[in-house]
N, C-alpha and C positions, 0 to 999 in steps of 0.2 A: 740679884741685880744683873742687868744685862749691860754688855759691855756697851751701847749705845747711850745707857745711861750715866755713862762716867760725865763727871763734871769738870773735875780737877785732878791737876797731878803738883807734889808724890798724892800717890795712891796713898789714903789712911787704912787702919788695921782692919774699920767694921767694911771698908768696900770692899777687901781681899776677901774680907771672912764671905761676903755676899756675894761674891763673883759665879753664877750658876755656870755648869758645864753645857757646852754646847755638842750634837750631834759629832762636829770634829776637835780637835783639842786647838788650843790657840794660845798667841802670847800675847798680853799685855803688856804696854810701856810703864814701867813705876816711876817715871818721871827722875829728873834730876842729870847730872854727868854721868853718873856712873855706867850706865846701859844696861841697865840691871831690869830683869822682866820676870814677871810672875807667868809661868805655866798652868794651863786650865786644863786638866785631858777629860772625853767625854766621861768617864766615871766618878769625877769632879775632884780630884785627887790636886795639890797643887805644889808647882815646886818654884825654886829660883835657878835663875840662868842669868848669861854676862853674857854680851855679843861683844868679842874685842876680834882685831883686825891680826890674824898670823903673816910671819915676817914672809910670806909667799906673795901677801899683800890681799888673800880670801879673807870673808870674814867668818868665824866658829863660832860657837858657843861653849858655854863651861859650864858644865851643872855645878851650884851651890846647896844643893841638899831642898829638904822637903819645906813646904811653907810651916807646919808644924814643929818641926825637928829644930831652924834656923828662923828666927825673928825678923825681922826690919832692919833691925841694927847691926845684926849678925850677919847678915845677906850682906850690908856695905860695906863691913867690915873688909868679909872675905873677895868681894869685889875689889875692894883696895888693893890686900895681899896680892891679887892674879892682875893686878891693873903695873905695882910694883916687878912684878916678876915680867911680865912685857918690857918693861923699862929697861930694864936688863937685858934683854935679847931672848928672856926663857918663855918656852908656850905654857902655859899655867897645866893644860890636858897633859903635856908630855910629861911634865913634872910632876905629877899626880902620881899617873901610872907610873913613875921610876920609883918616887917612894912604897908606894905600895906593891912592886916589886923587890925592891930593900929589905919592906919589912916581913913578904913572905920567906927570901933566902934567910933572913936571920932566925924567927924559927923555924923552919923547915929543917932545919941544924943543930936547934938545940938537945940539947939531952933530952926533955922531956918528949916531944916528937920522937925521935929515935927509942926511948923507953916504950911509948904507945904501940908505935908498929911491931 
């Protein structure tokens, strides 16, 4: 399906699954508050993303994982979580990478790591 052909939004599961990739990759509106948009890239691969506003006053994106990997539901979910963590004052991107900095120093330290090397 071509993006000209949307009708309606939220976007349902069989128009995502139909969304063919174009020459350049692009985003689609999924409809709703959230600001939540499905990713097309030209190899037709597709993911989820959040457009929210950083406290700079720019607006980002936050990738939510693959449209395979993360559902419909799962996508607004985790839009929630990063919609709450603004709310707070926290960038949902910087929060990502801190934990996933956390959780490399913690095993990078453990015994087993230290065994392997």
């Amino acid at each position: 399906m071509k993006r000209s052909e949307i009708k309606r939004r939220p976007l349902s599961r069989t128009v995502i699954d139909a969304l063919e990739p174009e020459v350049k990759g692009y985003r689609e509106n999924y409809g709703g508050a959230e600001r939540l948009h499905i990713v097309v890239s030209p190899t037709g691969r597709k993911r989820w993303e959040l457009r929210y506003k950083k406290s700079d006053g720019k607006w980002g994106w936050h990738g939510l994982g693959s449209y395979r990997d993360v559902n419909i539901e799962q996508a607004r979910e985790k839009a929630q979580q990063a919609l709450k963590l603004l709310a707070a004052g926290t960038d949902p991107v910087a929060h990502r990478a801190q934990k996933k900095y956390e959780l490399s120093e913690a095993t990078s330290n453990s015994f087993e790591s230290v065994a392997e090397a």
